[in-house]
C-alpha positions as CSV (number, residue, x, y, z in Angstrom):
1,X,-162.4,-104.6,-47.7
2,X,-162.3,-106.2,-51.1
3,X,-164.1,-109.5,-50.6
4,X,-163.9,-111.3,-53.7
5,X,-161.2,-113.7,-54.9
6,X,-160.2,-112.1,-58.2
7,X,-158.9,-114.9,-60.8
8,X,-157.4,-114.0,-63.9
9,X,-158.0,-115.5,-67.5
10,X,-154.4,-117.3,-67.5
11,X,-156.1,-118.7,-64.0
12,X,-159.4,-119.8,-65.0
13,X,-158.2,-121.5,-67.7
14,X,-155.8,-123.4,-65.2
15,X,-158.5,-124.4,-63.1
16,X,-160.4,-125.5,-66.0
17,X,-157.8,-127.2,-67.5
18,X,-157.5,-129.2,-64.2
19,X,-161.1,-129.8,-63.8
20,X,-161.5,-131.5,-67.5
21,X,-158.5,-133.9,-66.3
22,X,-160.5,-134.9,-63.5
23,X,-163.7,-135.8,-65.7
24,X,-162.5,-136.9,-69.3
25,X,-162.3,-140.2,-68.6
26,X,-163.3,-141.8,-71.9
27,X,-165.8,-144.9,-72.6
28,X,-167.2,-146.3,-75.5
29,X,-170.4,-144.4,-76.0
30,X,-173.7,-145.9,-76.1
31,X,-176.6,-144.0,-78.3
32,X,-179.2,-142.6,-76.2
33,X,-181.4,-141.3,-78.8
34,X,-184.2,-143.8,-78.8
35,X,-186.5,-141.9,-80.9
36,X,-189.4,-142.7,-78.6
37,X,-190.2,-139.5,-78.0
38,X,-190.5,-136.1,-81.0
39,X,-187.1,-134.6,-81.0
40,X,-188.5,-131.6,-82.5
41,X,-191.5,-129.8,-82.9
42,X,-193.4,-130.8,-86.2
43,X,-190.8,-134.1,-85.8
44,X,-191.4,-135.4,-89.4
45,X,-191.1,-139.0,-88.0
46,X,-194.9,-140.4,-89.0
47,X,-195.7,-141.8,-85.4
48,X,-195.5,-138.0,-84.7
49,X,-197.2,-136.1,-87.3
50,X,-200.7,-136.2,-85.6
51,X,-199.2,-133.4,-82.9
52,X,-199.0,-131.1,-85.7
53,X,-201.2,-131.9,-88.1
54,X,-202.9,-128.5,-90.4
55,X,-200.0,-126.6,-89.2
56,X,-197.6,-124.3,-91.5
57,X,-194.2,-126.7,-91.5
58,X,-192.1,-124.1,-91.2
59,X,-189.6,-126.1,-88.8
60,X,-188.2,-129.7,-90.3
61,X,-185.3,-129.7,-92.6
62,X,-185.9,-130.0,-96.4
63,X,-184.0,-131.7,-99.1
64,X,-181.9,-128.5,-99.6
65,X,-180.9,-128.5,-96.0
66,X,-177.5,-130.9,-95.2
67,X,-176.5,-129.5,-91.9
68,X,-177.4,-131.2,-88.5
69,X,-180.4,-132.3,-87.0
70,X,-181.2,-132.4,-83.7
71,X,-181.8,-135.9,-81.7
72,X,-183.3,-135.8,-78.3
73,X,-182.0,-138.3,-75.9
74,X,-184.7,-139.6,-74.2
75,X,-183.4,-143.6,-73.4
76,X,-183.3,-142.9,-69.8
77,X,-182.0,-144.8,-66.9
78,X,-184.5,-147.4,-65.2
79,X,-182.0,-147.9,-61.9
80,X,-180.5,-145.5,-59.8
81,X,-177.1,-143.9,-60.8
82,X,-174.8,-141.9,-58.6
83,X,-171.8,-140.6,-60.4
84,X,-170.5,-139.0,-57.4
85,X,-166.2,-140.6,-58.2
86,X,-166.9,-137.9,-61.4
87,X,-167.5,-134.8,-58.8
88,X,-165.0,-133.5,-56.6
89,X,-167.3,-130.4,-56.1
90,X,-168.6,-133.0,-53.3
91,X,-165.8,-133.0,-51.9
92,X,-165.8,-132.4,-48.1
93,X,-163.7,-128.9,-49.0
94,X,-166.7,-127.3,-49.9
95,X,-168.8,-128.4,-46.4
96,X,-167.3,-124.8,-45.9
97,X,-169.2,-122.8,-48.6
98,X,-172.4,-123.6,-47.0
99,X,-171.9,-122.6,-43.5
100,X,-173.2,-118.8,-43.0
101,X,-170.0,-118.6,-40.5
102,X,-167.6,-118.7,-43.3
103,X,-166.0,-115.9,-44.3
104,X,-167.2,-113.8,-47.4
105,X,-163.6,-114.4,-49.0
106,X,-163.7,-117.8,-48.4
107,X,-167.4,-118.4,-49.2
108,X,-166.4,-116.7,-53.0
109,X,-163.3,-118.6,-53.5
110,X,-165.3,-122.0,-53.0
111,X,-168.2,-121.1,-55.0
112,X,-165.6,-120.3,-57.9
113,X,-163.7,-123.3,-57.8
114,X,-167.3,-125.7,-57.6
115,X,-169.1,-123.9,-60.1
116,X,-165.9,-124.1,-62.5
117,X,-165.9,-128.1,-61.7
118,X,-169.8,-128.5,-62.5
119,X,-169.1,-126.1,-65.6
120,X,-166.2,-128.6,-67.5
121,X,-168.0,-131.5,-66.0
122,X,-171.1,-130.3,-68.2
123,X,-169.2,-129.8,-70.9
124,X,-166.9,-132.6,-70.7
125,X,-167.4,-135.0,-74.0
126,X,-170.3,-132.5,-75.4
127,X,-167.8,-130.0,-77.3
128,X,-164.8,-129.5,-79.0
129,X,-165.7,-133.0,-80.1
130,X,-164.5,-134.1,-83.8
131,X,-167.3,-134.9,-86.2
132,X,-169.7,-134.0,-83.6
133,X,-171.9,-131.0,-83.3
134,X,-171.4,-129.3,-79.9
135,X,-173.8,-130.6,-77.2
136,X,-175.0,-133.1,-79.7
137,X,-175.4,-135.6,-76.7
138,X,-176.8,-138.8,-78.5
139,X,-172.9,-140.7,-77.9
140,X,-171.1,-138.7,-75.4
141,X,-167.5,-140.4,-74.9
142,X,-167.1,-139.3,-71.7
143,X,-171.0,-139.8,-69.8
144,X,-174.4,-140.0,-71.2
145,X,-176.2,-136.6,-70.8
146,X,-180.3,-136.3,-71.7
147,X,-182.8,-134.2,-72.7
148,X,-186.5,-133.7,-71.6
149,X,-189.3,-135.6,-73.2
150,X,-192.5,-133.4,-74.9
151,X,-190.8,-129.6,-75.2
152,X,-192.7,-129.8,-78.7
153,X,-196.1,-129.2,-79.0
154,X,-196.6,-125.4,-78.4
155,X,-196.0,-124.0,-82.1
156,X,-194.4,-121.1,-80.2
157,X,-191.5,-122.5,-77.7
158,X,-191.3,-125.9,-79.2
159,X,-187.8,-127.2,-79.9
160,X,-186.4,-126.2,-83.2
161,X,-185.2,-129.1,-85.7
162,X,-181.6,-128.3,-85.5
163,X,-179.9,-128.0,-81.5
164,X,-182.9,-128.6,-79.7
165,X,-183.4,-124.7,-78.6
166,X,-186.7,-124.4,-76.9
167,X,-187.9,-120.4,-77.3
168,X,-187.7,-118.7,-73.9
169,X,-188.4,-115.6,-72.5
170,X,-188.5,-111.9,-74.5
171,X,-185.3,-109.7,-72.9
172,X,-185.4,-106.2,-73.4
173,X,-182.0,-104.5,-72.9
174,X,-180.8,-101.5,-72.4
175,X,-177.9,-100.5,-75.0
176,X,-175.8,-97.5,-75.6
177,X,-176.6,-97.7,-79.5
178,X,-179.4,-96.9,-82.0
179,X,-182.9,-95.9,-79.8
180,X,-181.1,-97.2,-76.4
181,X,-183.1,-100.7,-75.9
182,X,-182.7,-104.0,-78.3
183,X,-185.6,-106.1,-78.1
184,X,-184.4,-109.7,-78.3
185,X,-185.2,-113.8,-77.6
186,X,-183.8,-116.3,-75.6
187,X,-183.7,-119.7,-77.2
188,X,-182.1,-122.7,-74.8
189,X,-181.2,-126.1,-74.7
190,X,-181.0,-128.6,-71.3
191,X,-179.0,-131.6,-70.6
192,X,-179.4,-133.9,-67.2
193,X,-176.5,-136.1,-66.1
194,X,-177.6,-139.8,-65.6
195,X,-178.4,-139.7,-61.6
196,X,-181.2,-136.4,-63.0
197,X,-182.5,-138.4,-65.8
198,X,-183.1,-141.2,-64.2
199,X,-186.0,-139.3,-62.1
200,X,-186.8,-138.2,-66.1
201,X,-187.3,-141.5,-66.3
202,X,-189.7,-142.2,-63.1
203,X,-191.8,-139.8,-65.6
204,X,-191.5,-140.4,-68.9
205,X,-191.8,-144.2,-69.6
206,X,-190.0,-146.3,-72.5
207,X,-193.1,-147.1,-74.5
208,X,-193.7,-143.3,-75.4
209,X,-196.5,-141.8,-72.6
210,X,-195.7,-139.9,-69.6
211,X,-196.7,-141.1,-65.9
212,X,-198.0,-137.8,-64.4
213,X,-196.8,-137.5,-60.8
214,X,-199.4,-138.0,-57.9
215,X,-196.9,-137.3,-55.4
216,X,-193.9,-135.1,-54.7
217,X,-190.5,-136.6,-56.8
218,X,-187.3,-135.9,-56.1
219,X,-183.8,-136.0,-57.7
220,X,-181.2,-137.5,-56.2
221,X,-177.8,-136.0,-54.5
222,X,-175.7,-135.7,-57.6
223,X,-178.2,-134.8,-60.0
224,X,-176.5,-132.3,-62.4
225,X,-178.6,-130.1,-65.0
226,X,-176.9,-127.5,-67.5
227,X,-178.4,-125.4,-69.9
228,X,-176.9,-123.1,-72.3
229,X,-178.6,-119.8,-73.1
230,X,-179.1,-118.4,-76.6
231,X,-179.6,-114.6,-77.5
232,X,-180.7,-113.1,-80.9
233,X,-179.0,-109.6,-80.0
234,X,-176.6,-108.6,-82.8
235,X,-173.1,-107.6,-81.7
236,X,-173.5,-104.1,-82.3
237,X,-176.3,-104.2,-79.8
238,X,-174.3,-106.3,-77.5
239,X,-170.4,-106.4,-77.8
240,X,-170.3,-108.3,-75.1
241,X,-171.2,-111.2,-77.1
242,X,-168.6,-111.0,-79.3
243,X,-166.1,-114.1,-79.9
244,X,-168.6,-116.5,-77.7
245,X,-170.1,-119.9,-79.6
246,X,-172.9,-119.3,-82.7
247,X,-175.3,-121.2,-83.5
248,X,-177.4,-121.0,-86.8
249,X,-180.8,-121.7,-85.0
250,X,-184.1,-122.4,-86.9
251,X,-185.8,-119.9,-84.9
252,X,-189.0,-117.4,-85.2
253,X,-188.7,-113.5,-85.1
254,X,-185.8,-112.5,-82.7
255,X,-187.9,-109.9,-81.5
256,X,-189.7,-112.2,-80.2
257,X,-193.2,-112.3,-82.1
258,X,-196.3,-112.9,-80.7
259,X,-199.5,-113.8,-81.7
260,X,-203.0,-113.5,-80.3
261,X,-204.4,-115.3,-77.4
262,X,-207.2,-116.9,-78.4
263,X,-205.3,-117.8,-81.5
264,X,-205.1,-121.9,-82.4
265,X,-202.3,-123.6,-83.0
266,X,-202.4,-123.8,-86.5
267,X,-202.9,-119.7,-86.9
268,X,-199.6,-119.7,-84.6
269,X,-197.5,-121.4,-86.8
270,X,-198.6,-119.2,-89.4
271,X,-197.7,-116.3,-88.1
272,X,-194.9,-117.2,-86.2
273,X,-192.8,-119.3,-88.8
274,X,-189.0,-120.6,-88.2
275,X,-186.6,-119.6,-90.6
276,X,-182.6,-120.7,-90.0
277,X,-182.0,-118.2,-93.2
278,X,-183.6,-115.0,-92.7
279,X,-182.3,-114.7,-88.6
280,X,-179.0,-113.8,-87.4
281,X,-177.4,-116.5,-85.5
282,X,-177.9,-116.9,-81.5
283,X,-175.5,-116.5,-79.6
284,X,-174.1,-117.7,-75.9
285,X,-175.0,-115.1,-73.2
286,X,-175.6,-117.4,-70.0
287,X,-174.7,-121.0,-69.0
288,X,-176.9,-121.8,-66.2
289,X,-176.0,-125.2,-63.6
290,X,-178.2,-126.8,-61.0
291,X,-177.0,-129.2,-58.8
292,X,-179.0,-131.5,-56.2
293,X,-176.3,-130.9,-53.0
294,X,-177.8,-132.1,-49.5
295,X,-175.4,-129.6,-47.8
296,X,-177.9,-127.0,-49.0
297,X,-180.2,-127.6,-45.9
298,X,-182.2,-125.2,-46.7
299,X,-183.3,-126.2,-50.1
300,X,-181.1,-129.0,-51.2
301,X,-180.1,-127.5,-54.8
302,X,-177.4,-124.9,-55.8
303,X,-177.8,-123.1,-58.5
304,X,-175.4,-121.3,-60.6
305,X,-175.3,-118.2,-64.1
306,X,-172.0,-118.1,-66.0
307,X,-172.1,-115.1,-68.4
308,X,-170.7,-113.9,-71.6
309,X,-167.2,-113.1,-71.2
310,X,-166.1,-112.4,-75.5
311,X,-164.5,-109.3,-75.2
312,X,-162.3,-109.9,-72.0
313,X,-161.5,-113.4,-72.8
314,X,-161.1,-113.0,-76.6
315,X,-157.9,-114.7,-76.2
316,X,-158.9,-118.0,-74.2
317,X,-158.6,-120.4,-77.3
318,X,-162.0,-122.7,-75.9
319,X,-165.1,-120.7,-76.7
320,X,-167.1,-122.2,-74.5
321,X,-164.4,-121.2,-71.7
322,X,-165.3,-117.3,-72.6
323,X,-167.9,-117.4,-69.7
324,X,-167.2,-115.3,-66.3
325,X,-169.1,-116.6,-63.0
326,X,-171.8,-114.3,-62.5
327,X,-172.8,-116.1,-59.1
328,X,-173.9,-119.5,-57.1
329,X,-176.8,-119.6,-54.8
330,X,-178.4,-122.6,-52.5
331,X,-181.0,-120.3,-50.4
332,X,-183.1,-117.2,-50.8
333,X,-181.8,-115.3,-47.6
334,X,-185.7,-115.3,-47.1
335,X,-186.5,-112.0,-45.4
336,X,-187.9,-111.8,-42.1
337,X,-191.6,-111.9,-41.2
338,X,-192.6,-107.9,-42.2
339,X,-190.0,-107.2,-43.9
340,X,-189.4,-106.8,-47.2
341,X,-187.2,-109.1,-50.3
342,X,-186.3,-105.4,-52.0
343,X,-184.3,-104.1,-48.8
344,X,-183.1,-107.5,-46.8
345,X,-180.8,-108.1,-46.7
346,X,-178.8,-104.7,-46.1
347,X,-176.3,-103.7,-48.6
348,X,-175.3,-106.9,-50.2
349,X,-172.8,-105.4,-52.2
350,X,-170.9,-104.3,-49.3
351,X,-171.8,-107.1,-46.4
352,X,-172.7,-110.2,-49.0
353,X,-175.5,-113.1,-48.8
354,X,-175.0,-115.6,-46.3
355,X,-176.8,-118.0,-48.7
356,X,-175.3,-117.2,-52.2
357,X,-172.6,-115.3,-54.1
358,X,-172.0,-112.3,-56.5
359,X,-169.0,-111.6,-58.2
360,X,-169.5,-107.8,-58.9
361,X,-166.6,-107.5,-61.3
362,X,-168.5,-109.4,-63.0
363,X,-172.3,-107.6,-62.8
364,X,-169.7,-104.7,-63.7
365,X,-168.7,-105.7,-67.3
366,X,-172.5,-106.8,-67.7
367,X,-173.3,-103.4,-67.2
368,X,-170.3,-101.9,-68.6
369,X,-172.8,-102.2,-72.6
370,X,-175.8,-100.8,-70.8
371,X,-177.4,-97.6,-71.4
372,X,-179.5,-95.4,-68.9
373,X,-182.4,-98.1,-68.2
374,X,-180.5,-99.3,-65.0
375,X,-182.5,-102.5,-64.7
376,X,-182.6,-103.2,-68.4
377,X,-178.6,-103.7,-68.3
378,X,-177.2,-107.2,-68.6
379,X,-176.1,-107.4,-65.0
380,X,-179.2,-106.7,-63.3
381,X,-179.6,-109.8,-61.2
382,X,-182.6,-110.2,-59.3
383,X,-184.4,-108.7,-56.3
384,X,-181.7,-107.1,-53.9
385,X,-179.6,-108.6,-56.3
386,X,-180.0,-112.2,-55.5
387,X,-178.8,-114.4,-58.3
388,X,-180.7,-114.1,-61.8
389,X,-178.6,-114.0,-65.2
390,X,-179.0,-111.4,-67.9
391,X,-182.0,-113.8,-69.2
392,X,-183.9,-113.7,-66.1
393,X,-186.1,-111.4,-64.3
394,X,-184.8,-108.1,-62.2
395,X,-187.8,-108.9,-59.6
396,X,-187.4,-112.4,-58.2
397,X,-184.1,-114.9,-58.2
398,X,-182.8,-118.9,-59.3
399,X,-184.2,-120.3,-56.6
400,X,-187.3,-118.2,-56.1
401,X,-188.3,-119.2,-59.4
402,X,-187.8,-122.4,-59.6
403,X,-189.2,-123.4,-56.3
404,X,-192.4,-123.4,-58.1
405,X,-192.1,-126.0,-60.5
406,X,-195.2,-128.3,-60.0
407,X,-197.1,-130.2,-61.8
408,X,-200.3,-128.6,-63.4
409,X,-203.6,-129.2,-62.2
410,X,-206.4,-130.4,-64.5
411,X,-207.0,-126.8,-65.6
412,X,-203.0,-126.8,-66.5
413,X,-202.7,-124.1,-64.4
414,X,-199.1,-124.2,-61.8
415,X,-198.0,-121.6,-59.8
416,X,-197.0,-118.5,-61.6
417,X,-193.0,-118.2,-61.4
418,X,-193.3,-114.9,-59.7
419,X,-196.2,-112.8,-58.7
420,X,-195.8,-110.6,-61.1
421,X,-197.3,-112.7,-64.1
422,X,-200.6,-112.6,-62.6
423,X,-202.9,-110.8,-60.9
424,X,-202.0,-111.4,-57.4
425,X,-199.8,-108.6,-55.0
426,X,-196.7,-108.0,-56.8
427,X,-193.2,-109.3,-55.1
428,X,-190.0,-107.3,-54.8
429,X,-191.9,-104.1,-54.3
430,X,-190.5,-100.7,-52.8
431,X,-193.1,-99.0,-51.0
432,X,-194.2,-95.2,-52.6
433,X,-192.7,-92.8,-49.3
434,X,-195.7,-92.4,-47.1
435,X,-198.1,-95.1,-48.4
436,X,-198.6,-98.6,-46.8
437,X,-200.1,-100.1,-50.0
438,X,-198.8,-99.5,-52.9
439,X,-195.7,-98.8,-54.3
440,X,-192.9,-99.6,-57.6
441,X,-191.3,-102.6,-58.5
442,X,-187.7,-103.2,-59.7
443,X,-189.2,-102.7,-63.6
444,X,-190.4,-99.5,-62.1
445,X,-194.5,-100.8,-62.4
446,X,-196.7,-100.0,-60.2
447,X,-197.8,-102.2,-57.7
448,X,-200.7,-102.1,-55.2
449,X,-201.6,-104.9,-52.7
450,X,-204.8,-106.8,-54.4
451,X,-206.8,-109.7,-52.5
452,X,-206.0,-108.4,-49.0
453,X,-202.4,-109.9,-49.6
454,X,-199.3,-107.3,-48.2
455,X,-196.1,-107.1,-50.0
456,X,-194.7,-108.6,-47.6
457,X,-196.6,-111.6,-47.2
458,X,-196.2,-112.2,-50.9
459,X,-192.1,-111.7,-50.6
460,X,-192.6,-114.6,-47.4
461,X,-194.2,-116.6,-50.5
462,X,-192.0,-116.3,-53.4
463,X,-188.2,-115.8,-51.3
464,X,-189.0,-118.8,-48.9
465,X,-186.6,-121.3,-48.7
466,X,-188.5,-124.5,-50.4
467,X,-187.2,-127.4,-49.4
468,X,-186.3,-130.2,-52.4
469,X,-189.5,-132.1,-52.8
470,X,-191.7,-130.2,-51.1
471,X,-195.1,-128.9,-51.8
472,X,-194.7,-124.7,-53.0
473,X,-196.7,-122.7,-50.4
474,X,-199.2,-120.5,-51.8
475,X,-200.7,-119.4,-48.7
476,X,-199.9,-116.5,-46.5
477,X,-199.2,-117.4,-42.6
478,X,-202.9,-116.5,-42.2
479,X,-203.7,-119.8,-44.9
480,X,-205.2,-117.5,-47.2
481,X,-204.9,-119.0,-50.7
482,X,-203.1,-116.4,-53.1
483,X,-204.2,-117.7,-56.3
484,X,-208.0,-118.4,-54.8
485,X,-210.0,-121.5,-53.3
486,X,-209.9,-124.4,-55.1
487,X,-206.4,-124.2,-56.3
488,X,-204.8,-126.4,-57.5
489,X,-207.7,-128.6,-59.1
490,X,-206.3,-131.9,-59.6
491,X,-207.9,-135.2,-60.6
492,X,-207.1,-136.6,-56.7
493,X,-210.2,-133.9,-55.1
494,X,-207.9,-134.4,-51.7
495,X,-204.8,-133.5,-52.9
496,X,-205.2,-129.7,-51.8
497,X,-201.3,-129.4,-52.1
498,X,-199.1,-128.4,-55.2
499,X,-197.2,-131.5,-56.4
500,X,-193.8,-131.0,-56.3
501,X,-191.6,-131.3,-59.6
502,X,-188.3,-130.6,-57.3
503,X,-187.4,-127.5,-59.1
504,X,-187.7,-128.8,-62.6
505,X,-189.6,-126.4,-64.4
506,X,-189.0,-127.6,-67.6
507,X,-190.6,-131.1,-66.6
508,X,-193.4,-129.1,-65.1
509,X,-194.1,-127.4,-68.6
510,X,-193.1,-130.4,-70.5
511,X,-195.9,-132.1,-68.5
512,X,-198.6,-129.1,-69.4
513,X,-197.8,-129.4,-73.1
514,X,-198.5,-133.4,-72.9
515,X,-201.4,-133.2,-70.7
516,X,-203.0,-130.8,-73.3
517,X,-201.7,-133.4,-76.3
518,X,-203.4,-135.9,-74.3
519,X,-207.0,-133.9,-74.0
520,X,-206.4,-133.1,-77.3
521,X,-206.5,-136.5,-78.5
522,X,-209.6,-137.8,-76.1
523,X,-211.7,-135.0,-77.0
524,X,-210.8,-135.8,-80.6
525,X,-210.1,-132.0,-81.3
526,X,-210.1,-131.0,-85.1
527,X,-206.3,-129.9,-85.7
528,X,-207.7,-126.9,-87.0
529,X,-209.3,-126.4,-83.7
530,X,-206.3,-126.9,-81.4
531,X,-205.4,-124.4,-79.1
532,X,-202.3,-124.4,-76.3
533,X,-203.0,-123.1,-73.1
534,X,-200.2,-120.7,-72.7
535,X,-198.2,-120.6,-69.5
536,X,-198.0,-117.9,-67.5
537,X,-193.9,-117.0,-68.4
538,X,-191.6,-119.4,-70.2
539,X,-189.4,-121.0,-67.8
540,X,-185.6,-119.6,-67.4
């Protein structure tokens, strides 16, 4: 039986049409770009230059420069704010979407029509906007969006002077051109609607610091985040990106450079400069939404990957409306105790998720521009192909990942995003036929099971359902520790719990990169002498 709800360009554009009506209503906008906080990585503003101080300014705009420069807007709210008249994806239509009885047709035409309303409602006064730079969010007409304090003082993923794009995670594709793989960068920008920023705001304060959480925060039900995803593949290596939104980007190698890890900072912005001249322009490949939604009960977020659509929706007039739903999850469909996350459930493709969605025409025209390296291809997904976007990796999923976002320790050390960027058992592994212990994951590395920790104990870890504002488990149902004893390490000796950053992982590396400005500054380090304690993976 064909179970998905097929909607057609003349369609989508209907329903997007409909949901801009429903959100446009105008007001006079009020700047939130305080300037409290850097916008940008070497921010020339002189209460900032002390961050980068004996670095190579390779990224601040000279006097030969006249296009725009990003603002962050960081004048967050101090009260509450529930937005909820803007958002009929609350509506009680959708109750239905969350109930595993629902039919699989049903279930996909709900997640369609709600990830389509938090889409326009994202964009809503942040494009198409005249004199105005696209997501340029300092005086939104329509309702204040705002960015995240302190993405700007690793030289390598700090925010570049002109949109804001933080640098993300290295993406190696599989193409049907030149030596069959493209080796590319993902660069990304986040907004937070007001009831999100106003959490933002619980952390960072109006006279410039941050107050680190001591206990488990929590955004509340409404909280919207979007981020648009950048690529640095070239058309010919990816068509698919064809006749979606450009950006001239003052970015580093799209390859994705890399320098050595014991390297300071000032050697890493020496050899990894920004240059918005030599680069080709990024492009959109993924639009990712995250939405704090109490009828989750498992979680109480849903998360959401629109893709690059150029080539199939070349004629849509909106750019920004040549995106395709790739998916919508609120829950892991955690496997059972002993089994494993690569296998359960059982032929999604044919039976479906009971806690998430997959539009397959969709994976299909991802994978349409791959070559031969099957899990190289844009439409990959994630581990039994749970939700994860082109950007993301094969092995783990949206909410898998960001279930761990805490906040670091006093060694700035947080739980790796998935096991396999550390040395702990590997998740989403196959077992080799005949062996117990060791076998391939979804990369095709090999994995064995290290520490006395089984694959499937680590696949109980990582595909749990974490509840919003809880504590990330590290510990197998035996309580052994996964990362070792003594972790976390913070200040509070009887806080043996992560802290929970409620799936924020950019606040939980915006936090690292200003608790390491902050030692920085008390140990009175020579710039020269600086260096960033690299996480473990950027965040996606």
């Amino acid at each position: 039986m064909k179970r998905l709800i097929q909607v057609s360009i003349l369609g989508l554009a209907s329903l997007s049409g409909l949901a801009f009506a429903a959100n446009t209503s105008v007001h006079k906008p009020v700047n939130t770009c305080s300037g409290t906080y850097p916008s940008y990585w070497q921010d020339i503003a002189p209460k900032f230059n002390g961050m980068w101080q004996g670095q190579d300014i390779s990224n601040a705009p000279t006097g030969a420069y006249s296009g725009p420069v990003f603002k962050l807007s960081d004048d967050y709210p101090r009260q509450p704010v529930d937005d909820k008249a803007n958002q009929p994806w609350r509506a009680a239509k959708f109750d239905a979407m969350f109930d595993p009885a629902t039919s699989q047709d049903k279930k996909a035409q709900l997640a369609k029509e709600y990830a389509w309303l938090v889409y326009n409602y994202a964009l809503s006064g942040n494009v198409n906007q005249p004199a105005q730079t696209d997501f340029d969010v300092c005086e939104n007409p329509v309702r204040p969006w705002y960015h995240i304090a302190f993405q700007t003082y690793d030289p390598l993923s700090g925010r570049e002077f002109i949109h804001g794009l933080t640098r993300e995670a290295p993406v190696t594709f599989s193409i049907k051109s030149g030596t069959g793989t493209a080796a590319t960068t993902m660069w990304a920008v986040a907004i937070y609607n007001s009831t999100a920023a106003y959490t933002l705001g619980k952390v960072w304060q109006k006279d410039g610091t941050a107050k680190v959480p001591t206990a488990n925060i929590h955004f509340d039900e409404g909280s919207v985040i979007a981020k648009p995803l950048f690529n640095t593949a070239t058309l010919d290596q990816l068509p698919v990106l064809a006749n979606m939104p450009r950006w001239n980007a003052n970015i580093s190698d799209p390859s994705f450079c890399a320098t050595p890890d014991n390297a300071t900072m000032a050697e890493q912005s020496q050899l990894c400069p920004r240059n918005y001249a030599k680069w080709n322009d990024v492009k959109l490949m993924q639009f990712d939404i995250s939405i704090a939604d109490s009828r989750a009960k498992a979680t109480g977020w849903v998360y959401g990957t629109f893709v690059a659509d150029g080539r199939r929706k070349a004629s849509v007039k909106d750019q920004w409306q040549r995106v395709s739903l790739l998916g919508l999850m609120w829950g892991n469909d955690t496997p059972p105790p002993g089994q494993l996350a690569y296998n359960y459930p059982k032929d999604p493709r044919k039976n479906g998720f009971k806690e998430e969605v997959i539009f397959w025409d969709v994976v299909d025209e991802l994978n349409s521009f791959g070559g031969t390296g099957t899990v190289q291809r844009m439409g990959h997904l994630g581990s039994n192909h749970r939700l994860n976007g082109p950007a993301d990796n094969a092995n783990s999923s949206c909410i898998s990942c960001h279930g761990t976002a805490s906040v670091p320790d006093s060694t700035f050390t947080t739980p790796p995003l998935l096991a396999q960027f550390s040395g702990m058992t590997k998740q989403s592994v196959a077992l080799v036929n005949g062996l117990k212990t060791q076998g391939l994951d979804r990369s095709g590395a090999v994995a064995t099971e290290n520490n006395g920790v089984t694959f499937s104990e680590m696949d109980a870890i990582y595909f749990a359902n974490v509840m919003a504002s809880t504590a990330f488990n590290m510990t197998t149902p035996s309580g052994k520790n996964v990362m070792g004893e003594g972790i976390p390490a913070y200040p509070n000796t009887a806080q043996k719990a992560w802290i929970s950053l409620d799936y924020s992982l950019q606040l939980s590396m915006s936090l690292k990169q200003w608790m390491q400005w902050q030692a920085d500054q008390a140990a009175q380090t020579p710039a020269q002498n600086r260096k960033f304690v690299k996480a473990l993976r950027r965040a996606q």
